[in-house]
PAMARBA-584659 format. One line per 10 residues: number of its first residue (from 1); for each residue x, y, z of C-alpha. Coordinates in Angstrom, 3 decimals. Layout:
N
NUM	X:Y:Z ~ ...
! end
This chain:
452
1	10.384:-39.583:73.397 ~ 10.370:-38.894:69.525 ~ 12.468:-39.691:66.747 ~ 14.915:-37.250:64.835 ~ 13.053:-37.370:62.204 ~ 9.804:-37.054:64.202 ~ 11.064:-33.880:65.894 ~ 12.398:-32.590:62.152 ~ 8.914:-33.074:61.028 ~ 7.199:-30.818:63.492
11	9.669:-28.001:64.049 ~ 10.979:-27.056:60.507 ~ 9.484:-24.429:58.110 ~ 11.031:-23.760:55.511 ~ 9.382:-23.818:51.796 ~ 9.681:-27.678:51.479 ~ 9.828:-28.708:54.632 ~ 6.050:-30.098:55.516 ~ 5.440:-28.200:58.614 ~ 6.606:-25.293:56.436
21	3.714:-26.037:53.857 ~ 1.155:-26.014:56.746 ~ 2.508:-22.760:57.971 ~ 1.846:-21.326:54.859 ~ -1.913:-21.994:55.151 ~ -1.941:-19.034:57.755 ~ -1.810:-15.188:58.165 ~ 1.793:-14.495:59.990 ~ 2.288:-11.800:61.981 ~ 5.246:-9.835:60.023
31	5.698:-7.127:62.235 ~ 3.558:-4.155:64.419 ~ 1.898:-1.463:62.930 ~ 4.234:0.629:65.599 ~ 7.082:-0.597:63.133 ~ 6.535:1.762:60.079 ~ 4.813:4.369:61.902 ~ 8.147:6.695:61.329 ~ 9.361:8.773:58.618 ~ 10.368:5.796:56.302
41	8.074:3.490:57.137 ~ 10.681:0.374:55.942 ~ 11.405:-3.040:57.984 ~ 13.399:-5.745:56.819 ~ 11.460:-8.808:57.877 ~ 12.511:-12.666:58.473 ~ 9.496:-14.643:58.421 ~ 8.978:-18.809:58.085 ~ 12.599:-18.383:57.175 ~ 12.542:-16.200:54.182
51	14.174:-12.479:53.712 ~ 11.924:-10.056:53.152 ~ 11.346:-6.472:53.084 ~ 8.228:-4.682:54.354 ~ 7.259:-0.967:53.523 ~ 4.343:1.651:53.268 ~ 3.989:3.554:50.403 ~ 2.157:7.278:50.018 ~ -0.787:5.906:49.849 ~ -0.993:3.853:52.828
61	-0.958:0.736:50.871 ~ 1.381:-1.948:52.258 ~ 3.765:-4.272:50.237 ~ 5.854:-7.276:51.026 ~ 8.243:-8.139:48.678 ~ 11.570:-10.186:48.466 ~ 14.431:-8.446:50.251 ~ 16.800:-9.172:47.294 ~ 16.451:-7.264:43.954 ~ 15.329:-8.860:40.863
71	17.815:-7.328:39.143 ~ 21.611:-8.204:40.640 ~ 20.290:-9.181:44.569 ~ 20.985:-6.086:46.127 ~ 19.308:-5.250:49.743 ~ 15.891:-3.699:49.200 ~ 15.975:-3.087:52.825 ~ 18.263:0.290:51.697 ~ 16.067:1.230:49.180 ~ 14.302:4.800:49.256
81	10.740:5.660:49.436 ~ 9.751:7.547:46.520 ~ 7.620:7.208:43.132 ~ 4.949:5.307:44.628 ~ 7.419:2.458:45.907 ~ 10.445:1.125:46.877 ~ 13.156:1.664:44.749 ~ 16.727:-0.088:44.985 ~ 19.531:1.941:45.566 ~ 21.690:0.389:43.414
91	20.629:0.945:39.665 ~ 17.400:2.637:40.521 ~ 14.828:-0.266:40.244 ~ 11.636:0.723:41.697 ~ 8.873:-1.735:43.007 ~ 5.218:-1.260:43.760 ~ 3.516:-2.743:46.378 ~ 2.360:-5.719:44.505 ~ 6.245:-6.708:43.155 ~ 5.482:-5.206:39.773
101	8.875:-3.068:38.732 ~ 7.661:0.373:37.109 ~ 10.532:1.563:36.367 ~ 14.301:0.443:35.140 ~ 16.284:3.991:34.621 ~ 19.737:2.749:34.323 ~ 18.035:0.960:30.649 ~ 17.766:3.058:27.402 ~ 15.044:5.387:26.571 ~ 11.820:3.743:25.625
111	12.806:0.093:27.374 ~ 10.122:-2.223:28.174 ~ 12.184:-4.078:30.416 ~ 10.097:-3.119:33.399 ~ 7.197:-4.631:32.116 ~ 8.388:-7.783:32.399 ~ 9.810:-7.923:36.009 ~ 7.606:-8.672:39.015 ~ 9.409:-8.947:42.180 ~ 7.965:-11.897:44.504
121	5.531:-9.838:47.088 ~ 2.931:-11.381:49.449 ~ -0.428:-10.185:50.632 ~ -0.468:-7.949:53.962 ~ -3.775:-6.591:55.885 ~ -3.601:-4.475:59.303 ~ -5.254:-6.094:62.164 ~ -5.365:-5.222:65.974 ~ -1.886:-3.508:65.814 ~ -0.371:-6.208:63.901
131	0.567:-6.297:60.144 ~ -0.386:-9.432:58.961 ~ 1.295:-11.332:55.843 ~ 0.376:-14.818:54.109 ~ 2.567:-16.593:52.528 ~ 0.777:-19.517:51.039 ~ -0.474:-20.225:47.510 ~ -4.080:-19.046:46.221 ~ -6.716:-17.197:47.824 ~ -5.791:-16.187:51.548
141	-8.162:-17.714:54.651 ~ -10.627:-15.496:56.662 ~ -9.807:-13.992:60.009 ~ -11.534:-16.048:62.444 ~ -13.797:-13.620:64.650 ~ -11.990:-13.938:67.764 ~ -12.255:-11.197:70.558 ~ -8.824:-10.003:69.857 ~ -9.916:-9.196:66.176 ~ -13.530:-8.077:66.602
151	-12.745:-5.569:69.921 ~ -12.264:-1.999:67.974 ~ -8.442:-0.442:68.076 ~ -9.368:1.031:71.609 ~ -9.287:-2.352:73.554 ~ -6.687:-3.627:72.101 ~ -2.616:-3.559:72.250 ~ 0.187:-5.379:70.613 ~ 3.470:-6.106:71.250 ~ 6.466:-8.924:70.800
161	9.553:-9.843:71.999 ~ 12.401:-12.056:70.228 ~ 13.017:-15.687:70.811 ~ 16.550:-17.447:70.225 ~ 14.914:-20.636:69.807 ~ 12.305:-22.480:67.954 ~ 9.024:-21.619:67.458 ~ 7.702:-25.015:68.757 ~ 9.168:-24.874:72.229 ~ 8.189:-21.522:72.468
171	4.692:-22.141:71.999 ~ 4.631:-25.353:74.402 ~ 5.872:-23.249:77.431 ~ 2.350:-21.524:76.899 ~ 0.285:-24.681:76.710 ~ 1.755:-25.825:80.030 ~ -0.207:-24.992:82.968 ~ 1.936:-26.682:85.722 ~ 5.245:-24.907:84.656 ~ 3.707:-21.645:86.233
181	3.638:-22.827:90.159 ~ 7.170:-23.440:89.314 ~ 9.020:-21.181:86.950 ~ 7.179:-17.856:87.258 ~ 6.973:-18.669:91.433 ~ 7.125:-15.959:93.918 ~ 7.728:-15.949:97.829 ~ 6.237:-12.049:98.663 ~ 2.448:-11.253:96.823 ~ 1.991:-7.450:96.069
191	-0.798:-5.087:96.317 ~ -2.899:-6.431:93.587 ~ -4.052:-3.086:92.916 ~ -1.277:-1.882:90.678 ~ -1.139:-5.193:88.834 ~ -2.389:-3.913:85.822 ~ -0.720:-4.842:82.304 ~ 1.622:-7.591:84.437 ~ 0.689:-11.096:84.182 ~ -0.100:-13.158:87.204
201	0.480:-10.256:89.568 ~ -3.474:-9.710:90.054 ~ -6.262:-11.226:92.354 ~ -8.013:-14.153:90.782 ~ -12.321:-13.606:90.041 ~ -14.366:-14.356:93.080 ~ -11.759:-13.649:95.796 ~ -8.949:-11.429:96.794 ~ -6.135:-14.029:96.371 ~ -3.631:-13.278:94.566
211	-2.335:-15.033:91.408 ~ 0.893:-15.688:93.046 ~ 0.078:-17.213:96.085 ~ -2.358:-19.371:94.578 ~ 0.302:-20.830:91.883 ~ 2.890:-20.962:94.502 ~ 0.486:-22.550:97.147 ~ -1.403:-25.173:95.244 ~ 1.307:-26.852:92.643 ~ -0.279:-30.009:91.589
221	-2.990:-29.307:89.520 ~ -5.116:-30.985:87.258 ~ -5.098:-30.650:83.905 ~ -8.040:-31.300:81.157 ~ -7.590:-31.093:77.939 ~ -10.486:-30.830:75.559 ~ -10.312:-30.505:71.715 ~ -12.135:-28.105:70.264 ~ -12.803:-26.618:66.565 ~ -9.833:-24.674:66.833
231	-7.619:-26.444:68.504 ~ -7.468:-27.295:71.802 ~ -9.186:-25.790:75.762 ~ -7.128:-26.521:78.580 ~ -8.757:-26.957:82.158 ~ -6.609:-26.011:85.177 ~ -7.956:-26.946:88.579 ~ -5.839:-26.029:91.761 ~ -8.668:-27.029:94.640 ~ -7.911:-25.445:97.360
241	-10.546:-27.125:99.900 ~ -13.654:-29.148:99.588 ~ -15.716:-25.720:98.593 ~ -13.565:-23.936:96.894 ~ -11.200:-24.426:93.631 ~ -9.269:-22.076:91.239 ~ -10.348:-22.687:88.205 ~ -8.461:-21.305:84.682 ~ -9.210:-22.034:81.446 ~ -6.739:-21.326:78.382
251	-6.909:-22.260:74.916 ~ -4.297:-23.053:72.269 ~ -5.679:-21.595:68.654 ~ -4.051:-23.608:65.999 ~ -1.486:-23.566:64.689 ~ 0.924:-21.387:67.065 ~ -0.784:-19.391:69.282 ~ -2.822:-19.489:72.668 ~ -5.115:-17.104:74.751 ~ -4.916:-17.240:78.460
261	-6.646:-14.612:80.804 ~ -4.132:-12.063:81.892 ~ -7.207:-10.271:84.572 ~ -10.662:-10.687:85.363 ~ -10.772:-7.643:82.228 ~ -8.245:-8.708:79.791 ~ -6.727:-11.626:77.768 ~ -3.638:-12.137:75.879 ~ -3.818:-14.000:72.726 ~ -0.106:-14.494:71.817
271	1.035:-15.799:68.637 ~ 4.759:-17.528:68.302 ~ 5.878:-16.924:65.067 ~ 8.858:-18.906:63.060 ~ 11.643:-16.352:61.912 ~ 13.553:-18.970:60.779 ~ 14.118:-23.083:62.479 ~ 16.379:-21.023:65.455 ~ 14.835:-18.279:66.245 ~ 11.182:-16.682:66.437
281	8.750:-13.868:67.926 ~ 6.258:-13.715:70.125 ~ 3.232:-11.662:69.001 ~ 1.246:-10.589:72.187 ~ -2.444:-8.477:71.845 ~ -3.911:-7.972:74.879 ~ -7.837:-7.481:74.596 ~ -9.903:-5.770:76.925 ~ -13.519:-6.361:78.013 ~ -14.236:-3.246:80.167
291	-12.213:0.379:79.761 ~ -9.964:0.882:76.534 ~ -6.648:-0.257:77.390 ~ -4.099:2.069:78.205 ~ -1.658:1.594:75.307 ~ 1.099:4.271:76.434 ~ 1.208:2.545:80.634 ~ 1.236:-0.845:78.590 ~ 4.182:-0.032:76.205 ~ 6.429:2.039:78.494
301	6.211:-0.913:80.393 ~ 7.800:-3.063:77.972 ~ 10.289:-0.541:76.650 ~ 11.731:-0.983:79.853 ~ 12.367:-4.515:79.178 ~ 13.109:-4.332:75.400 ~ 15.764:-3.026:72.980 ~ 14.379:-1.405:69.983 ~ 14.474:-1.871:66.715 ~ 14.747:-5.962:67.179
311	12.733:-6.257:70.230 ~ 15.461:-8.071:72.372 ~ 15.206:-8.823:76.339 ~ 17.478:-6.834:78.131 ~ 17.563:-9.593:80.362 ~ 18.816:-12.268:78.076 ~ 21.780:-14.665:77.441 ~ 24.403:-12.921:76.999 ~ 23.973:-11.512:80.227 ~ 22.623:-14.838:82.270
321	19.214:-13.511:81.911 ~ 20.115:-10.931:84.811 ~ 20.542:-13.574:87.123 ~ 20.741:-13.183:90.844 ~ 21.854:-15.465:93.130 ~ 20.445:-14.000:96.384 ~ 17.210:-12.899:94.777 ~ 16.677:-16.558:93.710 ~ 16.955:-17.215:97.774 ~ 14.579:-14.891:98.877
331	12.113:-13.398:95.839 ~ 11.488:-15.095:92.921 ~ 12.069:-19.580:92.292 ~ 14.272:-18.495:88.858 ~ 16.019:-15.646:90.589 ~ 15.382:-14.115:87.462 ~ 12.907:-10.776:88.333 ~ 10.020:-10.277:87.976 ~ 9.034:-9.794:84.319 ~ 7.470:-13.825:83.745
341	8.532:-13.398:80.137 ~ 12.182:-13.854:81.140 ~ 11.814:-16.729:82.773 ~ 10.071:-18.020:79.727 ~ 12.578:-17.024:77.471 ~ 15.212:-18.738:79.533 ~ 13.249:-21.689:80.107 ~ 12.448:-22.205:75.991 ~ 16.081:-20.784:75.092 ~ 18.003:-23.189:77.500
351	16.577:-26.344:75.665 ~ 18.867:-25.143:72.599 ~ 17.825:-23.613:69.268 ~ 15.946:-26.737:68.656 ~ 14.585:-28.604:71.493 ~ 15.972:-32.500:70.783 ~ 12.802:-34.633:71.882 ~ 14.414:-37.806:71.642 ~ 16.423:-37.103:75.442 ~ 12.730:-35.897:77.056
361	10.745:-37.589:79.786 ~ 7.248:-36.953:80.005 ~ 4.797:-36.957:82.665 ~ 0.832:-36.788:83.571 ~ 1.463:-32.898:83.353 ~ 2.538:-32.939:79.270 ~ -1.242:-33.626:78.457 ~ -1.327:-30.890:76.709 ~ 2.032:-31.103:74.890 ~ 1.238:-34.621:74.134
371	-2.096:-33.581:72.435 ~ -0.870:-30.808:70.570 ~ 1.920:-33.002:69.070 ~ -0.609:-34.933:67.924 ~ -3.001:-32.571:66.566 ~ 0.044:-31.191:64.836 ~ 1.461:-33.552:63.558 ~ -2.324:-34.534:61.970 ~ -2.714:-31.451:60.062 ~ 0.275:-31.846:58.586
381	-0.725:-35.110:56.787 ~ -3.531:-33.328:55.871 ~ -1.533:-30.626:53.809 ~ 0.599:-33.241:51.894 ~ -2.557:-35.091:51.237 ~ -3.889:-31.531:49.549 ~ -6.892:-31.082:52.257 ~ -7.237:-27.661:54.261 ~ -6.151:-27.833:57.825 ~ -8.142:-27.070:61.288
391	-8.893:-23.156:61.145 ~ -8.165:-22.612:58.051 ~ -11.654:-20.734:56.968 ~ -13.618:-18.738:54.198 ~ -15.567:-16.261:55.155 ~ -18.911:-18.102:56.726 ~ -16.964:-20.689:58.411 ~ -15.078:-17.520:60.084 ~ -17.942:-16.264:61.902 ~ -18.711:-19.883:63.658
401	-15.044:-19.676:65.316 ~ -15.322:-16.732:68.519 ~ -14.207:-16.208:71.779 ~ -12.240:-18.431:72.611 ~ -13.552:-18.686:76.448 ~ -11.361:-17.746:78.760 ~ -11.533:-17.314:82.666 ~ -8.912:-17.485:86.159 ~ -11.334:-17.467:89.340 ~ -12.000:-19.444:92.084
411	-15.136:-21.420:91.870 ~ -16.844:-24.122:93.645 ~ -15.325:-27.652:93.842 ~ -18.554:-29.035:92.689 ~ -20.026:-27.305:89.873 ~ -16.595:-25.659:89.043 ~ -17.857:-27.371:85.435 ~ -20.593:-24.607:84.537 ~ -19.467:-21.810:87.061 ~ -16.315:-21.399:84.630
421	-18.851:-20.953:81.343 ~ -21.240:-18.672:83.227 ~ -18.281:-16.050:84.316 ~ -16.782:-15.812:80.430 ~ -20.546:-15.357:79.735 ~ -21.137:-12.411:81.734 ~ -17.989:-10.616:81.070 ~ -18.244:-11.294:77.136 ~ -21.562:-10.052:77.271 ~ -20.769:-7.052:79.299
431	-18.494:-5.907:76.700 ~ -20.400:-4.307:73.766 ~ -18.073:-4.832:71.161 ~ -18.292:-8.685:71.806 ~ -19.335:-10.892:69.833 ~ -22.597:-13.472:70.599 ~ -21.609:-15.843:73.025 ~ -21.136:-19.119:71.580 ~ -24.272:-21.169:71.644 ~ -22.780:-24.298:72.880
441	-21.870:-22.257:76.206 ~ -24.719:-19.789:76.391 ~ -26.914:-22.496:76.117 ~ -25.692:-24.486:79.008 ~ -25.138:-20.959:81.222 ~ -29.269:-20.430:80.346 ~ -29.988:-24.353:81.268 ~ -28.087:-23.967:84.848 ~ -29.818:-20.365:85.439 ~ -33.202:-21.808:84.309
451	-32.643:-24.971:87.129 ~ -31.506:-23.308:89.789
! end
């Protein structure tokens, strides 16, 4: 258990608030690219608990800029799309994509006034489907040269989904292993065949077992926990006899995010991002190591599950999460259905807006959470002390941060240590968009080839 001031420490963001300040070392995902792909390209965006408004201009260029106007507050989110940037609706104020007010109409002829006004705007880059803003002081960090940036545009898909909670509970439900025998549990396995783009519905690498009967079958597992130069790798081992184990390795990538394997060709690395201390998105791109992903299957999937323009479960609270009584009995442990981000969402939602840590209890299993909390609350001492956290990079220290290694197969019970490594090795490396294999792995992958 924590203290309320402890838990305040590690879940609030806003401007002053010290997990705020950390925040604000990062790139946030502000919204998709799919977002201002129509015919006014304009998205009012909440993001570390600020209101903001996001637009495209004719040239492509992208702006973020304070949702209020500079001039009486009025909602930029209304404004029109014309002379090179957003003006306000209300007196005629128009803003560039940098802030900077060109012109003020409603003043006399020959006014200056515009000169003088700079609306507050922050920087925003495209990346893997995502439009990416910081909102931190002085020069921005480098993108770290992760899979999920580095694969080209056809191997890789975004999406996201809103959260009524906070951002930290949201994230801890994905550096949990055990929670998955549990909460996304179910008692009939399906043809693994047409699993694609669905999480734990496929067959594990190495065998023809399905995801689902292995979590539902073998719900004790051990958990390692390693920390790494990005955060932290988490080792799941479900042995299933003396010869053979299921092996799955995850990783959380500092500060809010974490990349599991979703197939034996594809990963998810999903960000959860603070809208405000309540309520937050998830940011999922799903990379893929052999064909190009099929972005139309994978978002017609989710469109099924999601109300546009906010992104909101159809399956959600107001509604008891679609709920079925007799399903529960007979098909799935939440009685829920099937989509595992439901039962997520409940699971994170149902603590409350913002979890209180000072009632929890836990166990053996929390290694992870534990660690995190720690590592968390860490770099935050760093930032009021005025160092630069864990991943936040220039541009050479980028390139030494790849990967992250991921894999879900079932290896030996001894050796399960190096199989793991040698399996991300070969399918990294069978991708040629990937980047080089890390040496610490490679080079331990070429020892065990080399001595057997």
């Amino acid at each position: 258990m924590m203290s309320q001031e402890q838990n305040d420490l590690i879940t609030r963001v806003g401007p002053k608030d010290p997990c705020g300040r950390l925040m604000r070392q990062y790139w946030q995902p502000a919204a998709l690219v799919d977002e201002l792909s129509g015919e006014r390209p304009v998205r009012p965006v909440r993001l570390l608990g600020e209101n903001l408004v996001l637009f495209r201009d004719p040239q492509g260029r992208y702006g973020l800029i304070d949702r209020q106007c500079a001039h009486r507050g009025a909602d930029l989110a209304f404004g029109r799309l014309e002379g090179g940037g957003l003006r306000c609706s209300f007196h005629g104020w128009l803003f560039d994509v940098s802030g900077q007010c060109l012109e003020t109409p409603a003043e006399p002829a020959g006014s200056n006034l515009c000169a003088n006004i700079r609306q507050r705007s922050y920087p925003v880059v495209e990346k893997s489907g995502i439009l990416w803003a910081y909102l931190g002081e002085g020069t921005p960090p480098a993108f770290p040269e992760l899979d999920c940036f580095t694969a080209p545009d056809t191997h890789v898909f975004a999406f996201k989904g809103h959260w009524a909670c906070n951002w930290l509970q949201a994230l801890e439900v994905g550096i949990d292993p055990s929670h998955a025998s549990y909460l996304h549990r179910f008692f009939e396995d399906e043809d693994t065949s047409t699993a694609y783009g669905r999480q734990f519905r496929g067959a594990s690498a190495g065998s023809d077992l399905p995801m689902t009967k292995i979590l539902r079958e073998y719900d004790r597992p051990i958990i390692n926990v390693e920390h790494t130069e990005y955060g932290l790798r988490l080792i799941t081992l479900r042995e299933i006899d003396d010869v053979s184990t299921h092996v799955r390795v995850t990783n959380q990538l500092f500060p809010h995010a974490f990349v599991i394997p979703m197939s034996t060709e594809m990963t998810i690395t999903q960000y959860h991002v603070p809208i405000d201390d309540e309520n937050c998105y998830w940011y999922s791109i799903f990379t893929s190591y052999g064909a190009p992903v099929d972005k139309q299957k994978m978002r017609d999937q989710r469109l099924q599950m999601y109300e546009l323009p906010d992104y909101i479960s159809r399956r959600n609270k107001a509604n008891n999460y679609g709920f079925d009584a007799s399903e529960q009995q007979t098909a799935t442990y939440t009685g829920m259905g099937h989509d595992i981000n439901v039962h997520d969402q409940w699971a994170v939602e149902s603590m409350g807006p913002i979890q209180d840590r000072t009632k929890e209890h836990l166990g053996t299993s929390d290694k992870a959470i534990v660690q995190y909390r720690r590592l968390l609350r860490g770099e935050i001492e760093k930032v009021a002390r005025g160092e630069k956290p864990i991943l936040c990079l220039d541009a050479e220290t980028a390139r030494s941060i790849q990967g992250p290694a991921t894999m879900d197969g079932i290896g030996p019970t001894k050796g399960w240590e190096l199989y793991w490594m040698e399996v991300d090795v070969k399918r990294r490396r069978g991708a040629p968009w990937a980047a080089p294999v890390p040496k610490d792995i490679a080079g331990k992958v070429t020892h065990l080839t080399a001595a057997e």
